[in-house]
C-alpha positions, 0 to 999 in steps of 0.5 A: 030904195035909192029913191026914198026920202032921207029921213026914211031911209035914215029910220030904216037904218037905226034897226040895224046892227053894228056889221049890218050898217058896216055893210051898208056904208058900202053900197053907195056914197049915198048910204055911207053919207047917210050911215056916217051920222051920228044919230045912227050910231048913238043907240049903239053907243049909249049900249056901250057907255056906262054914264051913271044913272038911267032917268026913265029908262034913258041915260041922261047924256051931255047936260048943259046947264045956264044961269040966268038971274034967279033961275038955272036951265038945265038940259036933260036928254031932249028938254031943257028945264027951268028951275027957281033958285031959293031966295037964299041961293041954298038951292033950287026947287026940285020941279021945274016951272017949264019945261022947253021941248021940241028936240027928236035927239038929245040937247046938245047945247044950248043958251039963254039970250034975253027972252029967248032959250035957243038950242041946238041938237043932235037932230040938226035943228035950233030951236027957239023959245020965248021965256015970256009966252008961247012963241016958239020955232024950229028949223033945220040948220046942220045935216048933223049934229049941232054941236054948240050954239050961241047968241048975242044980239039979233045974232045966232052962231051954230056949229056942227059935226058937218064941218061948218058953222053958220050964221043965223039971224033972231030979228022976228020977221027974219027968223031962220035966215041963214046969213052965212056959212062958214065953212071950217073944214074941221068939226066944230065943238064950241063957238062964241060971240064977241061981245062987240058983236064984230066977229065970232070964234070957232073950236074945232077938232084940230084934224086938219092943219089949221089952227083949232081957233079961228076969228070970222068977221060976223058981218060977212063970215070971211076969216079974220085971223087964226089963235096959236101955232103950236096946238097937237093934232086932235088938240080940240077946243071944247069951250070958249069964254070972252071975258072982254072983247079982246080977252078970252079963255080956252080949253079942251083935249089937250088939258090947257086952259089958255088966256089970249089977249089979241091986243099983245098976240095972236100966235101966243097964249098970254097965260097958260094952267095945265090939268095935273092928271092930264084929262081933258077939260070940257068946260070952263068958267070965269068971276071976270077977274082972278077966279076959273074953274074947269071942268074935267072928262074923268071923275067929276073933278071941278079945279079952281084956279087963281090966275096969280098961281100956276097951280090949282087952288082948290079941287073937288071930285064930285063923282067919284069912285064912279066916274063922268065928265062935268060937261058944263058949269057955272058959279056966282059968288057964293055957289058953283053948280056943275052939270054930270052925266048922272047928277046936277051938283052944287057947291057952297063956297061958303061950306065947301061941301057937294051937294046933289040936286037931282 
């Protein structure tokens, strides 16, 4: 049995039950390896989770959703769907104009860059898409999930469960190429390109000691510098934005967002917004000038924030009493939309009022 191939074995494994892969992790490193993956304990997990609504049969897990000009992409289980939105920015068509498959696991993440949708998922694969005609390609970049994902460029960074994050190139004839890898020593949750494209930055789960925020030179993958000095242990970045090339904001379990300016320092936040109700923030978005909103892991709660103020300037709960994280959001200047386990969500900012879209 040794002998098989991984995915066999991996397949093998999934008809097992909780004590029955217990068991199993025992036999070899091999076998603990291969049942250490989270794609063997997800069934076990979705069993156990109550996210919301069941859409055919299959919860509807971790949305991400992108805006792009007159269209919104939202990923729903192993696809991700295009929708128009209506020429008064009301709302969006209730079908999809395309659909962009080819995941085997959920979307875990994914971003739109110029022409191309490029995903990664819980199978370990990105996959990239051409908007413009059929082009479409796939490869094998983590040996487990790939936990976020972006693009600038001719330039892929993803991240993964298997402690690394890895530089990948778009250019057509070099598609696939692994450029470098990064070895994190920690999971990563969320990376993002600067847009110089001189350098990427990584989130990761903060077991270790090493600082949760570290800059990698994206021409050879060496370490450039790390962010802060003071984060907790399991204080994991979960979201990343640059808002110029030397200012970004972060969030995550530790229910900051924080502002760096790398121009003043490196070891400190230049600005910090704590979440009241101490939940974790899982995602976060910026006007470029004085607007944030955040996203929270309990009862759908969309904060926005003013960066001249300390508190929040306004809240809304977008699920409750039920309740689910707002995994993703966006917003123009007249709407927000918030992706939750159950629903897509979008607010008027001219009205005030929630509305569901699916």
């Amino acid at each position: 049995m040794l002998g098989l191939p991984e995915d066999i074995l991996l397949l093998l494994f999934s008809y097992s039950g909780t004590q029955a892969l217990g068991s199993l992790a025992q036999v070899c490193r091999k076998f603990h390896s291969l049942i250490s993956r989270d794609t063997l304990w997800r069934r076990i997990a979705k069993a156990s989770l109550n996210t919301g609504i069941t859409r055919l049969g299959r919860d509807t897990l971790l949305p991400w959703l992108q805006l792009d000009d007159q269209w919104l992409y939202l990923s729903q289980a192993a696809d991700i769907r295009a929708y128009q939105l209506t020429q008064n920015g009301v709302g969006l068509q209730r079908r999809p104009v395309s659909i962009y498959t080819g995941h085997r696991d959920d979307v875990c993440r994914f971003v739109v860059s110029e022409s191309h949708v490029i995903s990664g998922g819980g199978d370990g694969k990105i996959i990239v898409c051409d908007t413009y005609n059929s082009f479409y390609a796939a490869y094998s970049a983590h040996n487990q999930e790939v936990n976020c994902i972006d693009s600038r460029g001719h330039v892929i960074v993803s991240g993964s469960r298997d402690k690394t994050a890895r530089i990948w190139s778009l250019s057509s004839n070099r598609l696939g190429e692994s450029l470098h890898t990064i070895r994190t020593e920690d999971r990563v949750w969320s990376v993002a390109i600067n847009p110089t494209l001189s350098s990427v930055m990584t989130g990761t789960a903060c077991c270790g000691h090493a600082s949760p925020l570290r800059i990698w030179d994206l021409q050879s993958g060496q370490l450039e510098s790390s962010l802060g000095s003071d984060f907790r242990r399991g204080a994991g970045v979960l979201d990343i934005l640059y808002e110029t090339p030397s200012v970004v904001l972060t969030c995550g379990y530790d229910t900051y967002i924080r502002q760096w300016d790398m121009r003043a320092s490196t070891r400190r936040s230049m600005m910090e917004w704590e979440e009241p109700h101490d939940s974790a923030l899982y995602c976060l978005q910026s006007d470029g000038n004085f607007m944030i909103a955040s996203g929270s892991s309990r009862y759908g709660v969309v904060r926005l924030w003013d960066k001249r103020q300390t508190k929040t300037l306004q809240v809304f709960f977008l699920s409750s009493p039920s309740s689910s994280p707002v995994y993703c959001l966006r917003f123009t200047t007249s709407h927000l939309y918030a992706a939750l386990a159950h629903a897509l969500y979008t607010l008027d900012f001219t009205t005030s009022e929630p509305r569901h879209e699916n």
